[in-house]
C-alpha positions as CSV (number, residue, x, y, z in Angstrom):
1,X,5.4,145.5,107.1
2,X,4.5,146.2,103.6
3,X,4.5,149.9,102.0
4,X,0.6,150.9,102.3
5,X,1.7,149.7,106.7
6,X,4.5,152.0,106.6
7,X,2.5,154.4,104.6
8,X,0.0,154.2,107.6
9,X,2.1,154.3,110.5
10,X,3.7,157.9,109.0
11,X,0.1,159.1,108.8
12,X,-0.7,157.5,112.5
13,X,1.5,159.9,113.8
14,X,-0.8,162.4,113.0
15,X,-2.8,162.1,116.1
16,X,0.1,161.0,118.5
17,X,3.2,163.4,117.0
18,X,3.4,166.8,119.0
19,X,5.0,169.6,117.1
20,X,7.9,171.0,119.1
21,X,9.4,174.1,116.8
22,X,12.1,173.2,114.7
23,X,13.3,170.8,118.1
24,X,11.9,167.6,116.8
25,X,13.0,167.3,113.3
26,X,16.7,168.3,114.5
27,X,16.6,165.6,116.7
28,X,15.1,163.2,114.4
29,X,17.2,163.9,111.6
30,X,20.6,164.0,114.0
31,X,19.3,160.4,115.3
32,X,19.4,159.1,111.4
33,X,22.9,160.9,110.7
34,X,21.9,164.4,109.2
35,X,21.1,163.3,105.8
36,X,20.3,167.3,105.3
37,X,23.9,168.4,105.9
38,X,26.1,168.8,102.8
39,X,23.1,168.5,100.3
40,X,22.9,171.7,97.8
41,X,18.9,172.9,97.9
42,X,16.7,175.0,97.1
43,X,14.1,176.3,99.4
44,X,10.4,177.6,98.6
45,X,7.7,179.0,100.5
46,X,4.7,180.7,99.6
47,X,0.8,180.3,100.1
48,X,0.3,179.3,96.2
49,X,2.4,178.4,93.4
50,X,5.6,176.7,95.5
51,X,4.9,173.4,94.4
52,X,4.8,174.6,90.8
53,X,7.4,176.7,91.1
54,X,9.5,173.8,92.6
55,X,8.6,171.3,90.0
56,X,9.9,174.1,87.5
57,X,13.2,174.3,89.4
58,X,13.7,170.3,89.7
59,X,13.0,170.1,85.5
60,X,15.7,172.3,85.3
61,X,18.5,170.6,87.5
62,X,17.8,167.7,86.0
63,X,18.2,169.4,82.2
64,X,21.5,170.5,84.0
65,X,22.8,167.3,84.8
66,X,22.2,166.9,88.7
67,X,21.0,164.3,90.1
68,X,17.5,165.8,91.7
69,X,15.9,165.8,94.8
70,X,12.4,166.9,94.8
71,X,10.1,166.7,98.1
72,X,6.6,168.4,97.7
73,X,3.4,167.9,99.5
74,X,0.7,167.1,99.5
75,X,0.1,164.3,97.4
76,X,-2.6,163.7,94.5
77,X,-2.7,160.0,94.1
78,X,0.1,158.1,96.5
79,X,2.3,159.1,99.0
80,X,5.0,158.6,97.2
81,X,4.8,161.3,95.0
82,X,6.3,163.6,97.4
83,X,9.4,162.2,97.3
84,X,11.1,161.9,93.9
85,X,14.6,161.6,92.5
86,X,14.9,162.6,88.6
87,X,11.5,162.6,88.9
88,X,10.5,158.8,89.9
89,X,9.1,158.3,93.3
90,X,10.7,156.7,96.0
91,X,10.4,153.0,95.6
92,X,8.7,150.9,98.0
93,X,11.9,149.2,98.9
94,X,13.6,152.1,99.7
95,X,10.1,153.4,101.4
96,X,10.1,150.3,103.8
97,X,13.8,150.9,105.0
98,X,13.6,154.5,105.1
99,X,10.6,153.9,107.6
100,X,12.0,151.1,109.6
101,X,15.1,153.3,110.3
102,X,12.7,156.2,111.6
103,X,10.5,153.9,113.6
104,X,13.4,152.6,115.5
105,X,14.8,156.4,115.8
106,X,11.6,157.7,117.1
107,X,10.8,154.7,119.3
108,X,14.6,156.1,121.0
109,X,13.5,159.3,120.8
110,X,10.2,159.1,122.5
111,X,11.6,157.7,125.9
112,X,13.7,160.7,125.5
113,X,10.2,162.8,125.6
114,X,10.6,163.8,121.7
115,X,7.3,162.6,119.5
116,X,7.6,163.6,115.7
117,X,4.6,164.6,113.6
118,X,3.6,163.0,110.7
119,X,4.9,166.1,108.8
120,X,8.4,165.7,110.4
121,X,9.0,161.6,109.5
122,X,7.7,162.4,105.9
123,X,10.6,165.2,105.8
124,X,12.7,163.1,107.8
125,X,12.2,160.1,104.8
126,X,13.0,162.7,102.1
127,X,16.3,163.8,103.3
128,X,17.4,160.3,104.2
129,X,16.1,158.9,100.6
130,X,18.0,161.9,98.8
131,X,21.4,161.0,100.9
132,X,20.5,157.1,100.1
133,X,19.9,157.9,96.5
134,X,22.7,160.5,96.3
135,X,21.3,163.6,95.0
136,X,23.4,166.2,94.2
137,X,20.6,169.3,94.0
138,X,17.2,169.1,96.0
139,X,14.2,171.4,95.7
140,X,12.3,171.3,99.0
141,X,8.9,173.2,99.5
142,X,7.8,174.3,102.5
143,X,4.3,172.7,104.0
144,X,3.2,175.4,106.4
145,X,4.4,178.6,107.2
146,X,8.0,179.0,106.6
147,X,9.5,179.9,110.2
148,X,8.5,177.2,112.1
149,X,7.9,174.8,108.8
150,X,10.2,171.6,109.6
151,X,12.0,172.0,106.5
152,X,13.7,175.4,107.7
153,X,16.3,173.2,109.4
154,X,17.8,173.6,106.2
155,X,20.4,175.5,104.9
156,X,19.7,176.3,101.3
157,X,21.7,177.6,98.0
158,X,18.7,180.4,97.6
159,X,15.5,180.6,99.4
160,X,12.5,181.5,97.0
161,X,8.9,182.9,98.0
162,X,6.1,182.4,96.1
163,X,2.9,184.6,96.1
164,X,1.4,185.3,99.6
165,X,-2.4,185.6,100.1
166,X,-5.0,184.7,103.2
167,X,-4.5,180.4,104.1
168,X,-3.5,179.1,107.2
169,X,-4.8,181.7,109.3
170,X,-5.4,179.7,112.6
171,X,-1.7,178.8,112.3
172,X,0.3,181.7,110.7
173,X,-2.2,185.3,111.3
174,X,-5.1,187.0,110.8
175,X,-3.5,189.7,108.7
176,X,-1.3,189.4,105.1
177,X,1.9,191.0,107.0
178,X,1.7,188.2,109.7
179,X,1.5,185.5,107.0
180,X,4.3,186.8,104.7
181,X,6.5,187.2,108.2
182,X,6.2,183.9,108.8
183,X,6.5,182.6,105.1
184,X,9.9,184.9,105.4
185,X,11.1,183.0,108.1
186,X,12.8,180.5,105.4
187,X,15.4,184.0,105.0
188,X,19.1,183.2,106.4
189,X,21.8,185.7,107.0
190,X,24.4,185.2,103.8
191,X,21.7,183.3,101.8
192,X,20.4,184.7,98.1
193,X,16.8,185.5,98.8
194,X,14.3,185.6,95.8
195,X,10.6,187.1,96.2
196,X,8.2,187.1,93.9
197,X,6.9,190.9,92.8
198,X,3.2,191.4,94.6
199,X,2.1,193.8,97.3
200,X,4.1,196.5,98.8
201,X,2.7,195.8,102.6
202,X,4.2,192.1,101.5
203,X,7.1,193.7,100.0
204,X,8.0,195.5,102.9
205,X,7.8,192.6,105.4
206,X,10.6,191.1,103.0
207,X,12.7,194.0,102.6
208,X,13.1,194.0,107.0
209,X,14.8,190.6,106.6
210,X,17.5,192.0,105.0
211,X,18.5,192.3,100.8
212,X,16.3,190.3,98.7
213,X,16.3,189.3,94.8
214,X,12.6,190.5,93.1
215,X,11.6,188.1,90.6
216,X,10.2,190.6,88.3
217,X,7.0,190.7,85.5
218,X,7.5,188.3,82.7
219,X,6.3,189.8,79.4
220,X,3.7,187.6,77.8
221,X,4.2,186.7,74.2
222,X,1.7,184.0,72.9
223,X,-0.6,182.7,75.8
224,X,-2.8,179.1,75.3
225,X,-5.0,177.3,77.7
226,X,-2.4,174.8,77.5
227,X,0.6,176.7,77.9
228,X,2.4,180.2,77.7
229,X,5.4,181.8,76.0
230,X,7.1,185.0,77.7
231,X,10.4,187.0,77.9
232,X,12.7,187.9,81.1
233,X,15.4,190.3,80.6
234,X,17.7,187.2,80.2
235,X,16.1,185.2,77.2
236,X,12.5,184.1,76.2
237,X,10.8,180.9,77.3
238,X,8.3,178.8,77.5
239,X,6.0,176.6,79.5
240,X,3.1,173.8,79.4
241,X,1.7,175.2,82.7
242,X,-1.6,176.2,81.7
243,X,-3.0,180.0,83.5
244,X,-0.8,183.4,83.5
245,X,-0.3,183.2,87.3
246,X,2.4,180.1,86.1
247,X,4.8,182.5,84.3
248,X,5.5,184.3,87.6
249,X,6.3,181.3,89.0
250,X,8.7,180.3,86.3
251,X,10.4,183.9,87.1
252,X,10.5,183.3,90.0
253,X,12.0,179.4,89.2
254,X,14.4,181.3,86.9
255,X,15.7,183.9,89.4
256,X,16.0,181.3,92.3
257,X,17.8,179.0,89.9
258,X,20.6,181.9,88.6
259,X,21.0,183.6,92.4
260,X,21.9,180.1,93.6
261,X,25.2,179.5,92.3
262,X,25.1,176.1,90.8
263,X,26.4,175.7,87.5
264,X,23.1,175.7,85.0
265,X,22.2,175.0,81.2
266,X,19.1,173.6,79.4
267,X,16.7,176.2,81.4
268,X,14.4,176.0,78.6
269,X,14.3,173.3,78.2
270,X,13.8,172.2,82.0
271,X,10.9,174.8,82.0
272,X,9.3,173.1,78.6
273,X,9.2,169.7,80.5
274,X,8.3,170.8,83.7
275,X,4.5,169.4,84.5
276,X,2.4,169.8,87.7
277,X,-0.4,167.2,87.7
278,X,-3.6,168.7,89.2
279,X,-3.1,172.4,88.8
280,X,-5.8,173.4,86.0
281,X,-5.0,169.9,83.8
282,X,-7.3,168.2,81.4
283,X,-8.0,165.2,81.8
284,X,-10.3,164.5,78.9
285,X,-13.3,166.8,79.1
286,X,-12.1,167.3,82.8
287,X,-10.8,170.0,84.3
288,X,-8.7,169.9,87.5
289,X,-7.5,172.2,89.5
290,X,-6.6,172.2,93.4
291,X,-7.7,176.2,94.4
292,X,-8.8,175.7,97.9
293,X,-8.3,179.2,98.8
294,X,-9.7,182.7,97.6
295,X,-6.4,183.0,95.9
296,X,-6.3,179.9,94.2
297,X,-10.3,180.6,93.3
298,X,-9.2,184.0,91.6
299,X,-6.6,182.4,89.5
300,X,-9.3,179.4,88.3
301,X,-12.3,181.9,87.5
302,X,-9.2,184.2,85.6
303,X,-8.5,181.4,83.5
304,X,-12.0,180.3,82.3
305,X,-12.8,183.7,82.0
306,X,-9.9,184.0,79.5
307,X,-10.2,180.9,77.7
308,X,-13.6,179.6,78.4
309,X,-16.0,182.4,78.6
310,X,-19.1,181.8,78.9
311,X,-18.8,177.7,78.8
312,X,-21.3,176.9,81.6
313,X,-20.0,174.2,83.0
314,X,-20.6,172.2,85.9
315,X,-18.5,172.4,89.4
316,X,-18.0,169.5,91.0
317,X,-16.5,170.4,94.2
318,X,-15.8,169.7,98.2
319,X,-13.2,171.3,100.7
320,X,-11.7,171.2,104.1
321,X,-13.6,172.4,106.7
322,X,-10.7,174.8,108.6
323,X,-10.8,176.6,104.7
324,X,-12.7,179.4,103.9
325,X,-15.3,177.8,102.1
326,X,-18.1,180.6,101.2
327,X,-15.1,183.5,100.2
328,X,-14.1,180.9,97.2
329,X,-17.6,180.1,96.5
330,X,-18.6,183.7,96.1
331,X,-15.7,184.0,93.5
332,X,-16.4,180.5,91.6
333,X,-20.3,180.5,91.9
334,X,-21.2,183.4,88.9
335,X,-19.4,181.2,86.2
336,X,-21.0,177.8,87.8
337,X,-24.8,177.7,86.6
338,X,-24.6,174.1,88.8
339,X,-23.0,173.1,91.1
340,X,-22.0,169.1,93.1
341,X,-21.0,169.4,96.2
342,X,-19.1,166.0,97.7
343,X,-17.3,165.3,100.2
344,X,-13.5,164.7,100.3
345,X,-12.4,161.5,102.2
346,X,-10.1,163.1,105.1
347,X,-10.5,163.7,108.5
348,X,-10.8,167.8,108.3
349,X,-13.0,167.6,105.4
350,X,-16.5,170.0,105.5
351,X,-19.6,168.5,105.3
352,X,-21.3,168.5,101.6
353,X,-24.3,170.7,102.9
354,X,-21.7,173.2,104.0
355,X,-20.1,173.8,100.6
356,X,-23.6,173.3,99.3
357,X,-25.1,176.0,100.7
358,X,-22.5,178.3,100.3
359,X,-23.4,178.1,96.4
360,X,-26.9,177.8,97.0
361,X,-27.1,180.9,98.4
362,X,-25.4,182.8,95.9
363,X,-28.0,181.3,93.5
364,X,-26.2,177.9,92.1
365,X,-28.8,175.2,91.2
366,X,-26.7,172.9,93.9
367,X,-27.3,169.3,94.4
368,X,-24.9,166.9,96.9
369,X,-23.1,163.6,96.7
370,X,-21.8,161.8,98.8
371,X,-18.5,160.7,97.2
372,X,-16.3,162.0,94.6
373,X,-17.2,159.1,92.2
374,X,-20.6,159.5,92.9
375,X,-20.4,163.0,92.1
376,X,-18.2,162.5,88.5
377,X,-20.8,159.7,87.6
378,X,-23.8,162.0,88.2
379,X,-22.3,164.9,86.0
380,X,-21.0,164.6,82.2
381,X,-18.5,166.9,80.7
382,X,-17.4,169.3,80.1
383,X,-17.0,169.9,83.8
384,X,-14.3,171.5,86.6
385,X,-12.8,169.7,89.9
386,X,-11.5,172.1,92.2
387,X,-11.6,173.2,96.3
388,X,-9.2,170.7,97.3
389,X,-6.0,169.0,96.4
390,X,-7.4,165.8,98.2
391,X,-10.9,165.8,95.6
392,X,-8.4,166.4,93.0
393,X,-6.4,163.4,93.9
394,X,-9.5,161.2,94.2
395,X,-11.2,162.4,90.9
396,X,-8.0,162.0,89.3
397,X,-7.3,158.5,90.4
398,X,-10.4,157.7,89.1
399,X,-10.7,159.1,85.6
400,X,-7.6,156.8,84.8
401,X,-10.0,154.2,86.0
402,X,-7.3,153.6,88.9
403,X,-8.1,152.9,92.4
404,X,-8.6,155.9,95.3
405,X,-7.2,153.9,97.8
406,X,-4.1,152.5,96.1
407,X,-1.3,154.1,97.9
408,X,1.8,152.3,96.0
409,X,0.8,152.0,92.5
410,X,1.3,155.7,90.5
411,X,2.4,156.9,87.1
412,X,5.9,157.4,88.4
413,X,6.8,153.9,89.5
């Protein structure tokens, strides 16, 4: 078994993994030795920013002198990625054991009835790798939800939640105090809890859970479209993150980081190394950015509105079909005079004409192609990439003239 094999069995188990509560990653992770137990973290939920503010929060460990976990997902360009020490990704070689230690654990834990999703051995991998590698700090984001997310086995230093909106809905509610209930499910009796300021119907639902550490307003002091500076009650810093939404997140970084008790210096200069690949980067006369919910589609159109008024650039863009496809296009579609719509390459991805008439009816001149490098080499720059973290990924991979399908190589080997 080579690493793209192992790589495909974890993402086999998609369609043959049953989810089982919390049940199945406790028993999977008790059948490897509980490489969670004993291991300092941090623990971040939210419906956008988490993975930013978790890459913010593992730049700062590091700074400090720990040796950092970091497990995000989901990945850009290799699978890898979601795993990372000090910021390199696992290594194939410790990928291939990790996996054949799993297999064998869930080939014993299926005759026991137990079948682990794809979600659950990619967690499973993370905690084993950090014990293997022996991290002394670990930042772990949540991938869905927070109550029922298998990284709430956990007990963390300080849970942190990012900002709430409308995702998920099949999964977590139909309302934004059902979604922040479950995101709140990450809150543990004697555990700091840090929330980001937003919504007093969101507040609320955190306040029930018990005492909770607001993350307040940052005050903006010189803002880029490459980067921001602001001040916190506690000292001023600053960021490469492009968009204002990203010095909330660093708030909230901060306050997670001082309400959980390890022993911290360099914050700003964890904060000023900090990067988050995908999430509005240039790439040349390329824009990226993963938004792939009305959220995520406010915080893109804020951001050209602020920096790039006026630009008329072209969209190039493609979702999933369980997203809510015609609510972001009718926030994206007055600053897009044209529009490609493509299609992602993953199972639950929406057709092309979907997204395409979405646009075309809100009067986009809207053509379709059928793949994302179709769609780059039918539209020159300047030009924006967003609706999915998977187009992202793929457009990304193939500016750097890299291949889409190359799971093991990456700029953090």
């Amino acid at each position: 078994m080579n690493a793209n094999e192992a790589i495909q069995w974890i993402h086999s188990r998609r369609y043959t993994g049953h989810k089982n509560g919390l049940e199945n990653t406790r028993a999977l992770l008790a059948a490897l030795g509980n490489p969670e137990r004993g291991l300092l973290s941090l623990h971040i939920a939210g419906t956008n920013g988490k993975g930013s503010t978790a890459a913010m929060c593992a730049a700062c460990l590091q700074k400090s002198g720990y040796v950092t976990g970091l497990y995000t997902s989901p990945y850009l360009e290799n699978y890898r990625e979601r795993i990372r020490v000090n910021g390199r990704c696992i290594p194939e070689a410790a990928l291939l054991r990790g996996v054949r230690e799993i297999m064998a654990a869930c080939a014993a834990l299926e005759r026991a009835g137990v079948s682990p999703t794809t979600f659950e051995i990619g967690t499973a991998l993370a905690f084993w790798h950090f014990r293997e590698a022996g991290v002394q700090a670990a930042v772990v984001e949540c991938g869905l939800g927070g109550r029922l997310d298998c990284t709430n086995v956990i007990t963390p230093a300080v849970s942190m939640i990012a900002a709430i909106g409308m995702d998920h809905m099949a999964q977590l509610g139909d309302t934004i105090e059902d979604i922040a209930r479950e995101k709140a499910g990450i809150i543990k009796p004697g555990v700091p809890a840090v929330v980001m300021r937003q919504g007093e119907e969101i507040m609320d639902v955190f306040r029930k859970k018990g005492a909770i550490i607001v993350a307040e307003e940052p005050e903006p002091l010189e803002i880029t479209p490459y980067g921001s500076r602001f001040r916190l009650p506690f000292g001023e810093f600053a960021i490469r993150l492009p968009g204002r939404h990203q010095m909330r997140n660093a708030s909230l970084a901060l306050y997670g980081l001082r309400a959980s008790g390890l022993a911290l210096k360099s914050l700003e200069a964890g904060l000023r190394e900090a990067e988050w690949p995908g999430r509005l980067e240039w790439l040349g006369d390329t824009l990226l950015d993963g938004a792939h919910n009305p959220q995520g589609a406010r915080t893109l159109r804020e951001y050209l509105e602020e920096h790039f008024p006026g630009a008329g650039m072209t969209l190039i863009t493609g979702m999933m079909r369980d997203k809510q496809v015609e609510a972001c296009a009718s926030i994206l579609a007055p600053l897009f005079p044209r529009v490609v719509a493509t299609r992602v390459s993953e199972p639950r991805a929406a057709e092309p004409e979907r997204v395409a008439a979405a646009y075309a009816a809100l009067g986009c001149d809207v053509r379709t192609a059928e793949s994302v490098e179709a769609a780059l080499a039918a539209v020159p720059g300047p030009r924006v990439v967003a609706g999915s973290l998977y187009l992202v990924g793929a457009a990304r991979a193939l500016l750097k003239g890299e291949s889409v399908w190359n799971f093991t190589t990456s700029r953090c080997s």
